[in-house]
C-alpha positions in Angstrom: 109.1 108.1 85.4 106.9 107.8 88.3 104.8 110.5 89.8 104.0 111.2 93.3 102.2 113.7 96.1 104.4 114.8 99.2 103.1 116.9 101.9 104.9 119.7 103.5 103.6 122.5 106.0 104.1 125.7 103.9 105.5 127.8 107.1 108.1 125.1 107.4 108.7 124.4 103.4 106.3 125.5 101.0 106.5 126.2 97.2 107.5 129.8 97.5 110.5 128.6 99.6 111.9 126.4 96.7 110.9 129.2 94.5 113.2 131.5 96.2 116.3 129.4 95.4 115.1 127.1 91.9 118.5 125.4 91.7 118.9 124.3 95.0 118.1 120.7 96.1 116.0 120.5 99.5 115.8 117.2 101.6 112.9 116.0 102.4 113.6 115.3 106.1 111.3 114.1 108.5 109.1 111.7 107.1 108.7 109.1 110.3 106.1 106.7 108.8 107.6 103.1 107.2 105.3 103.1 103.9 106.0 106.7 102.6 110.4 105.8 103.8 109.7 103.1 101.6 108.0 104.9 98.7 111.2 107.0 98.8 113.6 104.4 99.9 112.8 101.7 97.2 110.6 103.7 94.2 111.8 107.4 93.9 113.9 107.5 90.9 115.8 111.2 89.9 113.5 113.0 87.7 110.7 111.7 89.1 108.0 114.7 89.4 105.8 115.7 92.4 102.2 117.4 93.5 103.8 119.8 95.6 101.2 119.8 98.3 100.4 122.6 101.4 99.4 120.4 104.2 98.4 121.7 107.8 97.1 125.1 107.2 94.4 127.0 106.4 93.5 125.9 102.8 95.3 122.5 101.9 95.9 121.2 98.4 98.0 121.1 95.7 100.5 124.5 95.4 103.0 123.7 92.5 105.3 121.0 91.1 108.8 119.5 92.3 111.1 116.9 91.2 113.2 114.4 92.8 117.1 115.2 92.5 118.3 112.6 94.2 118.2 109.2 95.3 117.8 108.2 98.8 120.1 108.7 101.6 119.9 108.4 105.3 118.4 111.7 106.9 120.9 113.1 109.4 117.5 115.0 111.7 117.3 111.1 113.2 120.4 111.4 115.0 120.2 114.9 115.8 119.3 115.0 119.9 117.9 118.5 119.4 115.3 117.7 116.8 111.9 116.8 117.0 112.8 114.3 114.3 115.2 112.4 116.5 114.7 108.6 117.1 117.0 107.1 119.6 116.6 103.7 117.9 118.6 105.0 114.7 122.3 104.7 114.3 125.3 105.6 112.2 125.6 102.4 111.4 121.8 101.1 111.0 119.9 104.1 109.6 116.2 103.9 110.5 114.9 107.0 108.3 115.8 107.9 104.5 114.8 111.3 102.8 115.7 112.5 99.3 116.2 115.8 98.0 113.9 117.9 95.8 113.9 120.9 93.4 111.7 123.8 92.4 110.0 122.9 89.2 106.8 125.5 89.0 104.1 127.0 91.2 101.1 126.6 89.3 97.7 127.6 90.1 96.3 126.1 93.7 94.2 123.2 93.4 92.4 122.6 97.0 91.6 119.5 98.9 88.0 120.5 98.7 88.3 121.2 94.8 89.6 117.5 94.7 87.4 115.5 96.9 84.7 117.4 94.6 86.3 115.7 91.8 85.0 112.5 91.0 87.7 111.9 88.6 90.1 111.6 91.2 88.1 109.9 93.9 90.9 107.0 93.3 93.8 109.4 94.9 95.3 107.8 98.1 95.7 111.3 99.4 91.9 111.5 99.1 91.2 108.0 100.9 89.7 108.2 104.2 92.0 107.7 107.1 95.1 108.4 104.6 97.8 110.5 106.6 100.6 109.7 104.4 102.9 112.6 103.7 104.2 110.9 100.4 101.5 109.1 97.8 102.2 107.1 94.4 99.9 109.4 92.0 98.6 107.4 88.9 99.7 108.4 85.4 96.2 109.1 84.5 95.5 111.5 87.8 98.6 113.4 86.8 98.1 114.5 83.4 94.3 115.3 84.5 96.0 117.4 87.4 98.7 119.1 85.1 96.2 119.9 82.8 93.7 121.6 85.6 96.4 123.4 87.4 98.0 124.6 84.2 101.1 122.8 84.4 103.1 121.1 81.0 106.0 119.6 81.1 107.5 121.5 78.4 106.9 124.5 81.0 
């Protein structure tokens, strides 16, 4: 199992909207940047879990935990001429842009970008590196469970 930070504007998808519907599996559309396509493209694995993370607001950080429940597939916003995810340089036939889907697991208590870059434990976090804008970050083994455990998530939860 792998584990893994992904970003999402909480007035467009935040925690309480996957709360609101635990079994349902939302795609993780719009991601236009090569390195986190790849990430899900090439390293997400069902079951994986994720730092559900409030990005572009008033207080970023960590909100609750999701998992991956599915594997990667092409996301359909690329062809879609109405939305401000379309890229004209995407096809049918040679799919540009990949999301997968993911499901409520747990809100937990918020951990904030400022509580982290406090944190000298986890000064090794790619979401804390400067000039990181990725939406989706590899999150060590070692930065998890020290993140479960402050947030007051287990797995057995």
């Amino acid at each position: 199992m792998k584990y893994w930070l992904m970003k999402s504007e909480p007035d467009e998808v935040g925690i309480d909207h996957l709360a609101a519907s635990p079994q349902a599996a939302f795609p993780w559309f719009g991601v236009r940047n090569y390195q986190a396509r790849n990430f899900m493209r090439d390293q997400m694995q069902v079951g994986d879990l994720v730092l559900f993370y409030h990005s572009s607001c008033e207080e970023p950080g960590i909100a609750g935990i999701a998992k991956v429940s599915s594997t990667a597939y092409p996301d359909a916003t690329q062809f879609d001429v109405t939305s401000k995810y379309y890229d004209p340089k995407s096809t049918q036939e040679n799919p540009r842009w990949v999301h997968v889907d993911v499901q409520f697991v747990s809100k937990t208590t918020f951990l904030s970008l400022s509580k982290m870059k406090e944190d000298p434990l986890l000064s090794d976090m790619l979401v804390l590196k400067r000039g990181n804008r990725l939406s989706i970050t590899p999150v060590s083994e070692i930065d998890w469970q020290y993140i479960a455990e402050k947030i007051g998530f287990s797995a057995g939860a």
